[in-house]
LUMKOLVO-983092 format. One record per residue (C-alpha): residue number from 1; residue in one letter; x, y, z. Coordinates in nm, 2 decimals. Layout:
<tinus>
   lose   lolum     east    north       up
    NUM       A        X        Y        Z
...
</tinus>
This chain:
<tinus>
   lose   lolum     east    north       up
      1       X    -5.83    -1.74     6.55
      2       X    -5.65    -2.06     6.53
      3       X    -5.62    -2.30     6.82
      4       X    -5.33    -2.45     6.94
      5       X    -5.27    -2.79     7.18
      6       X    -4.91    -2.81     7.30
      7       X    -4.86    -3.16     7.45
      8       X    -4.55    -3.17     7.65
      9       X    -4.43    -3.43     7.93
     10       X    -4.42    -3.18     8.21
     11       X    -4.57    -2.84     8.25
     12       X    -4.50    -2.63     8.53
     13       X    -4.84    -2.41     8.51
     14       X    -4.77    -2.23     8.83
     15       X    -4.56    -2.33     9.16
     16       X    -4.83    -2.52     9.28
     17       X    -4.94    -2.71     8.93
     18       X    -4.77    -2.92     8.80
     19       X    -4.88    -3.17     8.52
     20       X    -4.73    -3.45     8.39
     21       X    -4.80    -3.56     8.04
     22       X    -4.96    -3.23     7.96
     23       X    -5.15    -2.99     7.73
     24       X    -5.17    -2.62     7.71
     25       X    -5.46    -2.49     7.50
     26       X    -5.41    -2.16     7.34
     27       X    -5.62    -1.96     7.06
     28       X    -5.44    -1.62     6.97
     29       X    -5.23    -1.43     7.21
     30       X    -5.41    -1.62     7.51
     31       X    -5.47    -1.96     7.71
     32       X    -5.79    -2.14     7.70
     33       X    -5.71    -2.41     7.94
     34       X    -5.41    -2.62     8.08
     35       X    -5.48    -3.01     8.19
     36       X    -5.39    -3.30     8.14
     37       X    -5.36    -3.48     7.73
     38       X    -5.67    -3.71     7.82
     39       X    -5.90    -3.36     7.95
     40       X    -5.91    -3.24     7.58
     41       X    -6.05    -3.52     7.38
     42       X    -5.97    -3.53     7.01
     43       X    -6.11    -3.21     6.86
     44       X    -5.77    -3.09     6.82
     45       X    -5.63    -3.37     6.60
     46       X    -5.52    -3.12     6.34
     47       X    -5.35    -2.87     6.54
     48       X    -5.19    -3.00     6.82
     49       X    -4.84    -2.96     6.85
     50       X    -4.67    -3.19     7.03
     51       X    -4.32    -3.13     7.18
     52       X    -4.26    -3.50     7.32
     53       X    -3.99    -3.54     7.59
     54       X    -4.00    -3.14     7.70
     55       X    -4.08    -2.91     7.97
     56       X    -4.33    -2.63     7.95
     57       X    -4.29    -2.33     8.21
     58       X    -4.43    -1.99     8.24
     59       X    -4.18    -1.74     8.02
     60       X    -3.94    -1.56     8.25
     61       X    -3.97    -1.18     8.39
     62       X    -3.71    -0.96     8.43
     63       X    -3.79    -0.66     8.68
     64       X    -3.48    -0.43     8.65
     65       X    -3.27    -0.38     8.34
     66       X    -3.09    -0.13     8.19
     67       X    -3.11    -0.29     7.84
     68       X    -2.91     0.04     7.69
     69       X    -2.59    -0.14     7.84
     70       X    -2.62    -0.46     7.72
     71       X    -2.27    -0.52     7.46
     72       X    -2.10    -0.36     7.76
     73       X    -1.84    -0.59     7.89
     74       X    -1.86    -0.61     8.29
     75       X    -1.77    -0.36     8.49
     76       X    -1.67    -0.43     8.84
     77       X    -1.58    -0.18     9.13
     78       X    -1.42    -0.26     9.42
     79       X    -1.47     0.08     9.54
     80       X    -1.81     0.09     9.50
     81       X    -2.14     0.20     9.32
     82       X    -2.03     0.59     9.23
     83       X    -1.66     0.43     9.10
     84       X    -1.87     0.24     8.89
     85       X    -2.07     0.52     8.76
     86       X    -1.78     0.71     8.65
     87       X    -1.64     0.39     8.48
     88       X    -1.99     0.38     8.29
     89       X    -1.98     0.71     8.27
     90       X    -1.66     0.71     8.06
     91       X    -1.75     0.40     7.85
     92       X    -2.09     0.52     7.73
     93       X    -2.04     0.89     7.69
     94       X    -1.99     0.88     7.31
     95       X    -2.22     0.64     7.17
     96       X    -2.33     0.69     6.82
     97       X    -2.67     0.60     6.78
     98       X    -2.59     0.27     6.59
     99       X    -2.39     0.20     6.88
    100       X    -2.67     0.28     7.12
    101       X    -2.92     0.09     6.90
    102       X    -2.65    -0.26     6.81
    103       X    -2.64    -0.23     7.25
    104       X    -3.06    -0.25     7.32
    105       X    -3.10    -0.51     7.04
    106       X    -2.78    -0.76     7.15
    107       X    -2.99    -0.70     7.50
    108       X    -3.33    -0.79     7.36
    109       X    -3.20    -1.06     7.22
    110       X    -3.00    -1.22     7.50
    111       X    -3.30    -1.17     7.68
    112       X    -3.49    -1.40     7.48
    113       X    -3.19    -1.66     7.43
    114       X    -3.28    -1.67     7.81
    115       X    -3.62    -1.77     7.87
    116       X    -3.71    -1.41     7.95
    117       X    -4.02    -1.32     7.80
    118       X    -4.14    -0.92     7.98
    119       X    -3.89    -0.71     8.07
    120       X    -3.84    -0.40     8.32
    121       X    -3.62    -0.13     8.17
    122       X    -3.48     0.20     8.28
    123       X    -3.37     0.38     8.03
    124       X    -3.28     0.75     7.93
    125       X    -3.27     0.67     7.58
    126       X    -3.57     0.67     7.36
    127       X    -3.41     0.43     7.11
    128       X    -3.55     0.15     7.39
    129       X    -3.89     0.18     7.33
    130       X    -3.81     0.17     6.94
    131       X    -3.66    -0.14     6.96
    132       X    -3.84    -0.31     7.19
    133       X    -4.15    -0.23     7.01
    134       X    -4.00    -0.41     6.73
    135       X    -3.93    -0.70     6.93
    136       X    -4.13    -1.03     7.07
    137       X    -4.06    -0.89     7.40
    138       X    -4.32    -0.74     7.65
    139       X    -4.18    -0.44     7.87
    140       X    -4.27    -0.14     8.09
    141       X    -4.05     0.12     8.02
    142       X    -3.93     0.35     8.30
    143       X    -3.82     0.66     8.11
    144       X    -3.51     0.80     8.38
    145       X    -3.57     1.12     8.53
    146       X    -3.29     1.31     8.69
    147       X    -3.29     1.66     8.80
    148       X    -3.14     1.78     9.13
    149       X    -3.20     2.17     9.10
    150       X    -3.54     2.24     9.24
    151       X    -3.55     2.59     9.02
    152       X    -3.62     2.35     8.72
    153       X    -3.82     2.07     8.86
    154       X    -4.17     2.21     8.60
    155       X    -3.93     2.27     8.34
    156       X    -3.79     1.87     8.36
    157       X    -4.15     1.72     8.47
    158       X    -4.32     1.88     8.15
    159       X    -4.08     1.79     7.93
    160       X    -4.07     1.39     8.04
    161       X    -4.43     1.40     8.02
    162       X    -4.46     1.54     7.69
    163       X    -4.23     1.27     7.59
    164       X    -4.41     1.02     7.75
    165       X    -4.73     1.06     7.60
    166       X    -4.57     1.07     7.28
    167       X    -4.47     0.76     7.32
    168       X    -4.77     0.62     7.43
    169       X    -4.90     0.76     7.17
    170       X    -4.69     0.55     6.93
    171       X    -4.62     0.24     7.09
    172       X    -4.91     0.18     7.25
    173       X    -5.05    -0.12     7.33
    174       X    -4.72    -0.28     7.27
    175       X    -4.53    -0.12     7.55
    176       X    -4.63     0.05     7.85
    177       X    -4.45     0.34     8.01
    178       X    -4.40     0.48     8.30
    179       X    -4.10     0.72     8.48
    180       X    -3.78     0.67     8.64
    181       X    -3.67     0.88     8.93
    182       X    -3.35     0.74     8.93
    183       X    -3.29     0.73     9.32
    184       X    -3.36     1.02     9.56
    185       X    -3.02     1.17     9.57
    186       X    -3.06     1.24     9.22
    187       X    -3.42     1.40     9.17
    188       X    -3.50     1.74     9.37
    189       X    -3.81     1.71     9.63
    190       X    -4.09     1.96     9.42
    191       X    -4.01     1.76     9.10
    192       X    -4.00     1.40     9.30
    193       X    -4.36     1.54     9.39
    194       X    -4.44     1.58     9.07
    195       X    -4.38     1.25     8.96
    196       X    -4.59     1.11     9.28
    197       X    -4.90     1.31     9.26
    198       X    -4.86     1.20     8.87
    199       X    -4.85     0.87     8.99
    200       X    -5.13     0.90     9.19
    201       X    -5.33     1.00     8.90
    202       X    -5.28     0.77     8.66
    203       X    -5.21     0.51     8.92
    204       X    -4.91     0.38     8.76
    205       X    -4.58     0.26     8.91
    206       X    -4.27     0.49     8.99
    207       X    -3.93     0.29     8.96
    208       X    -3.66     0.39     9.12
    209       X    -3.32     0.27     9.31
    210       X    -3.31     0.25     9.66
    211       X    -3.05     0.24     9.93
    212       X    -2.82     0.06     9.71
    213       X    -2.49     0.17     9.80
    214       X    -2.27     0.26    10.12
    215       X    -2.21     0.63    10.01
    216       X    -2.57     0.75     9.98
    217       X    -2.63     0.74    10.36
    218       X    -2.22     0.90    10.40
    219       X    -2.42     1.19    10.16
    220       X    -2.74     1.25    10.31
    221       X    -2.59     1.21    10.67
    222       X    -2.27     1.41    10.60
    223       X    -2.25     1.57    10.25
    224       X    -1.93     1.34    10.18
    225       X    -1.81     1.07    10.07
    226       X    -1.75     0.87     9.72
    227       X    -2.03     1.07     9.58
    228       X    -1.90     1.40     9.52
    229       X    -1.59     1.33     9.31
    230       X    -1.85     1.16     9.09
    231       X    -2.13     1.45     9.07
    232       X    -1.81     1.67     9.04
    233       X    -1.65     1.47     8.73
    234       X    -2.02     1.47     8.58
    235       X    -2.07     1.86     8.67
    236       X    -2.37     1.77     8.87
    237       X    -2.26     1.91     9.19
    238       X    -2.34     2.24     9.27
    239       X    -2.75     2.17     9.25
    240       X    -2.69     1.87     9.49
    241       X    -2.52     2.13     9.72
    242       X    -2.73     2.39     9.71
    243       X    -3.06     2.22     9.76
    244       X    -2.87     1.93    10.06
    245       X    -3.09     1.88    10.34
    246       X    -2.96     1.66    10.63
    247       X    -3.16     1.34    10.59
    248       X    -3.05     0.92    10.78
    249       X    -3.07     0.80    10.43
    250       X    -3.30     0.86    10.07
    251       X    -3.55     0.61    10.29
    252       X    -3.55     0.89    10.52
    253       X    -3.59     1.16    10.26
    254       X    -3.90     1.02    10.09
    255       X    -4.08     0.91    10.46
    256       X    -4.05     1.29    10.60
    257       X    -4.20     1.40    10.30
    258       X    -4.51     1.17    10.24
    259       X    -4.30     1.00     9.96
    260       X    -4.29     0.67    10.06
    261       X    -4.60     0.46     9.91
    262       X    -4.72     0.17     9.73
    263       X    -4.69     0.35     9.42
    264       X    -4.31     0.32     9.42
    265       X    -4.11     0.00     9.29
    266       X    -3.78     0.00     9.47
    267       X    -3.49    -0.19     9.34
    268       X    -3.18    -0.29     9.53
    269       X    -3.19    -0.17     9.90
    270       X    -2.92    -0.35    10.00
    271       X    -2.84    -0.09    10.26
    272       X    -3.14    -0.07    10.41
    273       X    -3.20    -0.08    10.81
    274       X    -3.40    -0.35    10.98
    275       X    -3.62    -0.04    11.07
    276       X    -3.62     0.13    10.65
    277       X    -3.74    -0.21    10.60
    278       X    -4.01    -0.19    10.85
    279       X    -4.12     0.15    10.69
    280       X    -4.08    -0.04    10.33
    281       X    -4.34    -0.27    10.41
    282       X    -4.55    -0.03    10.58
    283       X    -4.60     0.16    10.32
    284       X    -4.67    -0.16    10.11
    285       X    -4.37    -0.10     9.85
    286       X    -4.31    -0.41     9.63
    287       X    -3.89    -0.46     9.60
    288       X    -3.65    -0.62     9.34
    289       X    -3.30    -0.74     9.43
    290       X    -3.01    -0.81     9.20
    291       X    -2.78    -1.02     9.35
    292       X    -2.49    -1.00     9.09
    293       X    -2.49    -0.64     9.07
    294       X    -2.46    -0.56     9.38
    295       X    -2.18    -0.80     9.46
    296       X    -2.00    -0.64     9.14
    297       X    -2.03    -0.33     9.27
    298       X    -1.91    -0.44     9.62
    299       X    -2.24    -0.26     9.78
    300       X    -2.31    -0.58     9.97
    301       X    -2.65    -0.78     9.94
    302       X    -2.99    -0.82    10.00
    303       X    -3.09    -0.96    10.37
    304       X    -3.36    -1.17    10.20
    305       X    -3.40    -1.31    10.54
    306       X    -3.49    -0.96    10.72
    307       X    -3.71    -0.89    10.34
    308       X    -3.87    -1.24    10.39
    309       X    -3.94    -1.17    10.79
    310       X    -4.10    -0.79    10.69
    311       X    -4.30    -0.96    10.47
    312       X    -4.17    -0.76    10.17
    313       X    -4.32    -0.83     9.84
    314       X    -4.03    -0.89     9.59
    315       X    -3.91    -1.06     9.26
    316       X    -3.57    -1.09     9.08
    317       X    -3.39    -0.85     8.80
    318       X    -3.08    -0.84     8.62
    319       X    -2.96    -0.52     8.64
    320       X    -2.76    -0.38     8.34
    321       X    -2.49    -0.64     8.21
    322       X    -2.22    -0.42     8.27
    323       X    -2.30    -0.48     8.63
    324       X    -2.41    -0.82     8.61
    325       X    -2.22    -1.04     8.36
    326       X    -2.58    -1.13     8.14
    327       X    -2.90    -1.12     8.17
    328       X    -2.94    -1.50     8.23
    329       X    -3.21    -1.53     8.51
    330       X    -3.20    -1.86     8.61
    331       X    -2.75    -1.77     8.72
    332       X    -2.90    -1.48     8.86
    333       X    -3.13    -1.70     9.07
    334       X    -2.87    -1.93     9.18
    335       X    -2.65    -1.68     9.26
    336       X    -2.88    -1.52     9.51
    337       X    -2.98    -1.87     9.59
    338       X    -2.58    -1.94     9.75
    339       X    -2.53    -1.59     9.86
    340       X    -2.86    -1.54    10.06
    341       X    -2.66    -1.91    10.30
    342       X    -2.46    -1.65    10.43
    343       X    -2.79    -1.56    10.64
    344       X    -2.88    -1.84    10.69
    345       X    -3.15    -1.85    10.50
    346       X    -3.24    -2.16    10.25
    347       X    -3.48    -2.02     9.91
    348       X    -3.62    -2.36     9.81
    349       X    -3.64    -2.46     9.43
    350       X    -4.06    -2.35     9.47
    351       X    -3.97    -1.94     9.60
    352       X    -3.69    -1.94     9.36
    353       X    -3.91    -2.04     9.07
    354       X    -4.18    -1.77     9.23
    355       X    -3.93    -1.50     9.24
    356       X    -3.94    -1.49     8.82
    357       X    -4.27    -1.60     8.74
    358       X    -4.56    -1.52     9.00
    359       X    -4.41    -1.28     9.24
    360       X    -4.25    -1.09     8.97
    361       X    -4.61    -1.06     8.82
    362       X    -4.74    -0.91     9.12
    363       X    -4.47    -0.66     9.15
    364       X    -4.63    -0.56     8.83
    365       X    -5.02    -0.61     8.95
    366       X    -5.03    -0.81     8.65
    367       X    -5.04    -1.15     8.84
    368       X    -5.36    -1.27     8.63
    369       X    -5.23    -1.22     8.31
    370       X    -4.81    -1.32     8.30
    371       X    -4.56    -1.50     8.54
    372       X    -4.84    -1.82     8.53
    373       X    -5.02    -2.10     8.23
    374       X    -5.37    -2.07     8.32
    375       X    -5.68    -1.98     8.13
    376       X    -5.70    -1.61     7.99
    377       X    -5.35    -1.57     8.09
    378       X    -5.10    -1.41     7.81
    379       X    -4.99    -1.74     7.58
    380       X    -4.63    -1.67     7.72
    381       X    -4.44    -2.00     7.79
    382       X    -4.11    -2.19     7.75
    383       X    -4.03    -2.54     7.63
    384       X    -3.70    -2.71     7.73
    385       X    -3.58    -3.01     7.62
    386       X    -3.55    -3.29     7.89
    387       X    -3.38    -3.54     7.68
    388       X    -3.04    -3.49     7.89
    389       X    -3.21    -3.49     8.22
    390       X    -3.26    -3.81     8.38
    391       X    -3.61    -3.92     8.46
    392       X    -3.50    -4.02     8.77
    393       X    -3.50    -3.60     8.83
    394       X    -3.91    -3.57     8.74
    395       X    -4.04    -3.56     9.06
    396       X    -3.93    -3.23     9.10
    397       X    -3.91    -3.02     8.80
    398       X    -3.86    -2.70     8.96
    399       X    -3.53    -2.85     9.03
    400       X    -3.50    -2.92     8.70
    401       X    -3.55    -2.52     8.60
    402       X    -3.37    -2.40     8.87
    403       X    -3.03    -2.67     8.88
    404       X    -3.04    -2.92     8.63
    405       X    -3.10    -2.72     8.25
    406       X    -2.90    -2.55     8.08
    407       X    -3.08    -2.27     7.94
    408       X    -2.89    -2.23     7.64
    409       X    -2.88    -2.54     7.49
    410       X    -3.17    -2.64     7.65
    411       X    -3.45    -2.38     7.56
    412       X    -3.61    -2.53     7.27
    413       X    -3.86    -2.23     7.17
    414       X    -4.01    -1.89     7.31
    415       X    -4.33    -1.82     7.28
    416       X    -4.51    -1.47     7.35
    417       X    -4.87    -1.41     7.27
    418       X    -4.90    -1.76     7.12
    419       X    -4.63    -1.69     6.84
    420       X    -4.31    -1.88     6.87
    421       X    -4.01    -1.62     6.82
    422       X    -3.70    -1.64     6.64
    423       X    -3.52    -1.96     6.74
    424       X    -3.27    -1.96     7.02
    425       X    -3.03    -2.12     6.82
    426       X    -3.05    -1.87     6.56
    427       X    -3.07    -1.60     6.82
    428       X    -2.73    -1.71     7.00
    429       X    -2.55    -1.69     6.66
    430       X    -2.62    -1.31     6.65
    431       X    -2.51    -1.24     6.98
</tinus>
């Protein structure tokens, strides 16, 4: 396989590393070694590839999408997450399948233009995992389970994993896949055990939606609220009767059942309790917040502050852009970054760089191989131009990824597995 030395002025190799005046060695899909331009002699004379006045980082992860959303325009709700629904609902209903597909590639796509090379999706569509295996992206691919009638939790489980391992089958080792339960309100206790003792077995991550909105505690506590009008428009209610239990919140529901573990990756929880936190981190589950979606949706924020104090392990996502204007991370960052002063709490330019490279990774367990430029580590990197950014700004060029770029016009290339993908340029004129 053909080696590859990328000289660059800067490269950001992890939080910790940075380099100035730079090489990154790569051979295939992999990293051989990162140092400095002097460290690698001059066996690479033929091969090196040398970006001049630019800025090498980690590529980007993305922990929670909904990529089937994408050419949506933005949907906000003052009245809240289940408003919201209904107003998705209603817009996605009849998608034609060109529809669905023009949707998950104009996602893919922005993804890329945005430094983002792995991506989280939930999806009930298996036109995702088409597409995506088409694309330069990495993903894990959370295939959504709903099902609140406990009468056909085998019936639901067997047919998810049927399609499942077909798809493993097919796409594997491009993608890897994994299920959904799309929040507790919406998946019966006998098939949500189902899914965990699956889990369990194959040891791989259940994604799901926690606490995210007001109204789930007003249902579990007192069968009311925004809810019901929803499940009632969709024709989803009468299970979600029938099978109510009394529970504090879906927190509540998955602790008095042996639910809550480390197998589950929780997004949102922006409702969560200073003591459902406390059981969160107990039971070792690793978190995701999505700043702009959940301000959209008017269901409040994050208290990074109380995640931070817990200890909580966490990264950043997206969420669908019909909930969250793009799927630009570094905006998504800096939104979270201003919005988390109203706690008083200050994410310096080094956490906020951690929270979509090397924390995101280990949401993942895959710390050693994305989210990082070391040796043996996936050949996933950016390269952005500096020649707008003064060089006054150098000495800290994770404020130079976080503040200063744009990443639009300043993303020079992507590349995944040591192949450099479409261009952005070209990329931006498609979408």
């Amino acid at each position: 396989m053909t080696q590859i030395l990328h000289k660059a002025k800067i490269i950001i190799a992890n939080k910790d590393t940075i380099i100035y005046n730079g090489a990154l060695l790569t051979e295939g899909s992999q990293i051989l070694q990162v140092g400095k331009i002097e460290d690698f002699g001059t066996t690479f004379e033929e091969n090196i590839s040398d970006h001049g006045n630019s800025l090498i980082t980690p590529g980007l992860i993305n922990l929670h999408t909904h990529l089937l959303y994408s050419k949506f325009n933005l949907i906000k709700s003052e009245e809240g997450l289940f408003k919201w629904l209904e107003n998705l609902t209603n817009a996605s209903f009849n998608m034609e399948q060109n529809e669905i597909e023009e949707s998950l590639l104009f996602g893919i796509n922005q993804a890329l233009s945005y430094g983002t090379t792995f991506v989280v999706d939930n999806t009930p569509s298996l036109l995702s995992a088409k597409l995506l295996s088409k694309s330069p992206l990495k993903a894990v691919i959370g295939l959504e389970i709903f099902g609140s009638d406990e009468s056909q939790a085998e019936k639901i489980f067997t047919k998810a994993l049927e399609t499942l391992n077909e798809l493993e089958e097919k796409y594997n080792p491009q993608l890897s896949f994994t299920f959904s339960p799309h929040a507790p309100y919406d998946v019966s206790l006998p098939l949500w055990k189902l899914l965990d003792t699956w889990s369990r077995k194959t040891k791989k991550p259940l994604l799901t939606h926690l606490e995210e909105a007001k109204d789930e505690k007003k249902w579990w506590q007192e069968k009311s609220g925004s809810a019901i009008a929803f499940w009632q428009r969709i024709n989803k209610l009468e299970p979600k009767m029938k099978f109510w239990k009394k529970h504090d919140s879906g927190i509540d529901f998955l602790f008095k059942n042996n639910l809550l573990n480390n197998n589950l990756i929780a997004a949102h929880l922006t409702n969560a309790t200073q003591n459902e936190l406390k059981l969160i981190k107990e039971a070792n589950i690793k978190c995701i917040h999505c700043p702009r979606s959940n301000f959209n949706l008017n269901n409040g924020t994050a208290n990074l502050k109380l995640w931070k104090e817990n200890n909580l392990l966490f990264g950043i996502g997206t969420d669908s852009a019909a909930s969250s204007e793009n799927l630009n991370l570094i905006e998504e960052m800096r939104f979270a970054i201003e919005e988390q002063k109203l706690y008083g709490l200050t994410i310096s330019n080094k956490e906020a760089f951690e929270l979509i490279t090397s924390n995101a990774a280990r949401v993942l367990s895959m710390e050693d191989v994305i989210g990082t430029l070391k040796k043996n580590a996936f050949a996933d990197f950016l390269i952005f131009d500096l020649n707008g950014i003064p060089e006054c700004t150098y000495k800290d060029p994770l404020d130079i990824i976080i503040w200063k770029l744009n990443i639009v016009k300043d993303l020079k290339e992507v590349w995944i597995n040591g192949k450099k993908t479409v261009r952005v340029d070209s990329m931006l004129n498609k979408i």
